[in-house]
C-alpha positions in Angstrom: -12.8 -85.9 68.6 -10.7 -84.0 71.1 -6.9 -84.2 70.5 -4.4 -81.8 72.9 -1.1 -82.0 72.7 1.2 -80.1 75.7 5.0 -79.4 76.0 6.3 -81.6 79.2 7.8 -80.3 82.3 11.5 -78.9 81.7 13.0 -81.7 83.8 11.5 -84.6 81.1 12.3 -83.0 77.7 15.2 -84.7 77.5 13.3 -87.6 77.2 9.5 -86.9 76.5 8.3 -85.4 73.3 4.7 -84.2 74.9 2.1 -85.0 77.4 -1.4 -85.4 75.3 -5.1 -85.8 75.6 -7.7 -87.0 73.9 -11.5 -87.8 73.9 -13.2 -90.2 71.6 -17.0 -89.8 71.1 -17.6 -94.1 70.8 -19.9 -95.5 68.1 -17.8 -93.7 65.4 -15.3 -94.8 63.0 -12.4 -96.6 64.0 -9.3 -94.0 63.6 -6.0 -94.9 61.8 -3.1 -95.0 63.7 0.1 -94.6 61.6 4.0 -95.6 63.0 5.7 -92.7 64.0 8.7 -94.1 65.5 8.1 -93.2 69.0 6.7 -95.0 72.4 3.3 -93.9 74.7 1.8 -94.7 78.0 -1.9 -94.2 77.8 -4.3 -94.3 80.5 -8.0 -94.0 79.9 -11.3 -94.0 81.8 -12.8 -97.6 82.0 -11.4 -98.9 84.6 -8.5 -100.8 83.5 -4.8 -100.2 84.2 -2.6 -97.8 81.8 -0.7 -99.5 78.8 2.5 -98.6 76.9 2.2 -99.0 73.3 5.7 -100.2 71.9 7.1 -99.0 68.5 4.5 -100.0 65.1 5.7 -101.3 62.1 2.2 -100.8 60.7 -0.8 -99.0 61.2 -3.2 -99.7 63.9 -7.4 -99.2 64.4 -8.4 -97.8 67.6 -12.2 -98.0 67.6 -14.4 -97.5 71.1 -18.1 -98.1 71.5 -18.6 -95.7 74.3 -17.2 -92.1 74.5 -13.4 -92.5 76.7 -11.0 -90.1 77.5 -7.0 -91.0 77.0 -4.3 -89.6 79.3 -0.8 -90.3 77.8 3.1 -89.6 77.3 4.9 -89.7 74.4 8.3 -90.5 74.8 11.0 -89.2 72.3 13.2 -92.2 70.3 15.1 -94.3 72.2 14.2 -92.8 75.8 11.2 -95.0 77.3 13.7 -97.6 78.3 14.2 -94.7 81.4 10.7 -95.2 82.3 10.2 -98.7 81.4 13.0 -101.2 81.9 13.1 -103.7 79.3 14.2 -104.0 75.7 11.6 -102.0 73.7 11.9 -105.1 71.2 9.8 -107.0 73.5 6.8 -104.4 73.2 7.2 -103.6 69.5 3.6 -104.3 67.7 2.5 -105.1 71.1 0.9 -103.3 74.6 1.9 -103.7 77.7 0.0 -103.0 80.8 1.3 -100.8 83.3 1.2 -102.6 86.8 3.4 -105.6 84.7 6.2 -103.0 84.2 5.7 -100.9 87.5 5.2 -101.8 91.1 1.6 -102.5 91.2 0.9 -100.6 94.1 2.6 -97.6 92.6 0.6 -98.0 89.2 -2.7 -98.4 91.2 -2.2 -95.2 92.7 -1.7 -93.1 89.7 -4.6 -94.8 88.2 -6.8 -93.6 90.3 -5.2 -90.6 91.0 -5.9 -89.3 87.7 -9.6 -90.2 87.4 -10.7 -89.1 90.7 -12.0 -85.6 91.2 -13.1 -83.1 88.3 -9.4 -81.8 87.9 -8.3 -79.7 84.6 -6.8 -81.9 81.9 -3.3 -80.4 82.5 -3.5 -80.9 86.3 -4.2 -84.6 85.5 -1.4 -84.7 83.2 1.0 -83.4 85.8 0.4 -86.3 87.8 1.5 -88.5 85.3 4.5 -86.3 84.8 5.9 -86.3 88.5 5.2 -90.2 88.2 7.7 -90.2 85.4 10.2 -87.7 87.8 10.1 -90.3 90.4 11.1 -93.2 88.6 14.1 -91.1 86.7 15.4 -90.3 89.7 15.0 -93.4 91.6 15.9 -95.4 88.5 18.0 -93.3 87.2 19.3 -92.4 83.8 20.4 -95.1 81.2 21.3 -92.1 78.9 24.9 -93.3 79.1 24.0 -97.3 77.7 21.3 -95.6 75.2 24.5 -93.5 73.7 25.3 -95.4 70.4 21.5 -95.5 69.9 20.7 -92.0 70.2 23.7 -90.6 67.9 21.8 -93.3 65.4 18.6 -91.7 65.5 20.1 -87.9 65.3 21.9 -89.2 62.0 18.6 -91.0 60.9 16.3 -88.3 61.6 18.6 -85.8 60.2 18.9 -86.9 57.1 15.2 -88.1 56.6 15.8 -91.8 56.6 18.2 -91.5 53.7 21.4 -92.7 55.1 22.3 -95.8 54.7 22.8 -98.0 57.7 26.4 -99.9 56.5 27.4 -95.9 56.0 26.1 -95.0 59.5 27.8 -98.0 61.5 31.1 -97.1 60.0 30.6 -93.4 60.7 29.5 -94.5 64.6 32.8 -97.0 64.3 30.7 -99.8 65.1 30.3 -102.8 63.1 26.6 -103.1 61.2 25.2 -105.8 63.2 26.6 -104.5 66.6 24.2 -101.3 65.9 21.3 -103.3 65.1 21.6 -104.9 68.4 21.6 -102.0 70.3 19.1 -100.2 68.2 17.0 -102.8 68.7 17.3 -102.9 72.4 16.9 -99.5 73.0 14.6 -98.3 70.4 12.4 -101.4 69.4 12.8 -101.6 65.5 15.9 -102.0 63.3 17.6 -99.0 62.2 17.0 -99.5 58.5 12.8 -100.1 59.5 13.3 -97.0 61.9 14.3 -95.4 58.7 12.0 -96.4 56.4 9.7 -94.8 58.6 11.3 -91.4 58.7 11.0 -91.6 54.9 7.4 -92.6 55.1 6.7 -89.5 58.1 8.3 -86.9 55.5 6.0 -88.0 52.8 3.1 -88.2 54.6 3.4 -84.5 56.1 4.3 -83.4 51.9 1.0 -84.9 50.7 -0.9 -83.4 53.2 0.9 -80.6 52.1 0.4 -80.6 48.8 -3.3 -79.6 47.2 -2.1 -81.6 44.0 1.1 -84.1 44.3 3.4 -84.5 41.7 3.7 -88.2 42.9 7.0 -88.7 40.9 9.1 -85.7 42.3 7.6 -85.6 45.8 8.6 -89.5 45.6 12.2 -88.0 45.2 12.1 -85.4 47.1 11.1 -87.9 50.0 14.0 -90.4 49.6 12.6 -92.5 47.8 14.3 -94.0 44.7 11.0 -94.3 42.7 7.2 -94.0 43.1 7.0 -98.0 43.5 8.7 -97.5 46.3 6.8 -95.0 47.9 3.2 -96.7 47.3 5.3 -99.8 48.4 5.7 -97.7 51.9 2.4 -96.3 52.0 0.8 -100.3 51.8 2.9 -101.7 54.3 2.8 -98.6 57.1 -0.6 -97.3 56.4 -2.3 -99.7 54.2 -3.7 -97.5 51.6 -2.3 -96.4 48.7 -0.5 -92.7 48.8 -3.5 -90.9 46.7 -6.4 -92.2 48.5 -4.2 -91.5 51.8 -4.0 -87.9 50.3 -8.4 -88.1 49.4 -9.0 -88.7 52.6 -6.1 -85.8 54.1 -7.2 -82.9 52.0 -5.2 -80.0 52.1 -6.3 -77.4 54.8 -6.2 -73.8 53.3 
């Protein structure tokens, strides 16, 4: 399988953590998608319109039967509200096709736009990217409403998904559920979920890490207060217990 992952154009890094690329052979094994706490656009070659995938609370299996080639955006926490217009909750777990959140017209063009021609993958890319420049600046920014949520996820990603939401409402000087509300809105999960799966992301980069885990200390060393809760994590967001999750990510030396 064919995965590339590029940098997006200056003007969208506020918002965009990369433009990617991807092409799956078909007939294979369905690949395991894990939560990673962020938003994509996809658009691949059969024919049908692009799709946002909202936040995951769980793992997801992509399988294909025929060989297809993904275009796609990955937005940064909190920012595909910009491109988007709705409350992320309303995607979470979900897709949403394209030409139901944008004028149809305009996602009909880019559609075919990008599988017309013989074009490079980056060149194809770009016309997703000045897609995305259009609507920011005919939209414009919500940065200002997506504030309170953004400081949230600096604190949460900062500290690894360690602290504690009651602790970060009072350092924001918002009250608890007035955070969740606007987490939600603007993000797609609740803060402590949003969390749980910074915790989850920092183990599962350690194990890979790691030729031989000490399950107990990278456990702790993760945020977790004991092992039970880290297989409990690795059940519910990747549905496989941390050491076979590690058999089938060996180390690469």
């Amino acid at each position: 399988m064919f995965y590339q992952e590029y940098p997006p154009h200056p003007a969208l890094a506020r918002h965009v953590a990369c433009v990617w690329a991807a092409r799956a052979p078909g007939g294979g094994p369905a690949h395991r998608v894990l939560p990673d706490n962020c938003v994509d656009m996809l658009w691949q070659d059969d024919g049908q319109a692009g799709f946002a995938v909202g936040m995951m609370s769980s793992a997801i299996l992509v399988a294909s039967a025929r060989p297809v080639w993904t275009l796609a955006v990955r937005f940064k926490p909190g920012m595909a509200g910009s491109f988007l217009a709705l409350p992320m909750q309303e995607i979470t777990d979900q897709r949403a096709d394209i030409d139901l959140l944008w004028e149809r017209g305009e996602a009909e063009r880019l559609t075919d736009a990008l599988w017309t021609g013989d074009a490079p993958v980056r060149a194809r890319l770009a016309l997703i990217e000045r897609a995305l420049l259009r609507r920011l600046r005919d939209g414009g920014d919500d940065g200002a409403s997506t504030g309170l949520a953004q400081r949230a996820i600096a604190a949460l990603e900062g500290s690894g998904g360690e602290v504690r939401v009651a602790a970060l409402a009072a350092q924001l000087g918002v009250s608890r559920q007035h955070l969740a509300a606007q987490f939600r809105q603007h993000v797609g999960l609740s803060p402590k979920l949003f969390a749980r799966i910074c915790r989850f992301r920092k183990a599962t980069a350690a194990i890979k890490a790691a030729p031989a885990p000490d399950w107990v200390q990278l456990a702790l060393a993760c945020g977790y207060f004991d092992q039970s809760h880290l297989i409990h994590d690795f059940q519910e967001f990747c549905g496989s217990a941390p050491e076979r999750f590690h058999f089938s990510n060996p180390t690469v030396a």
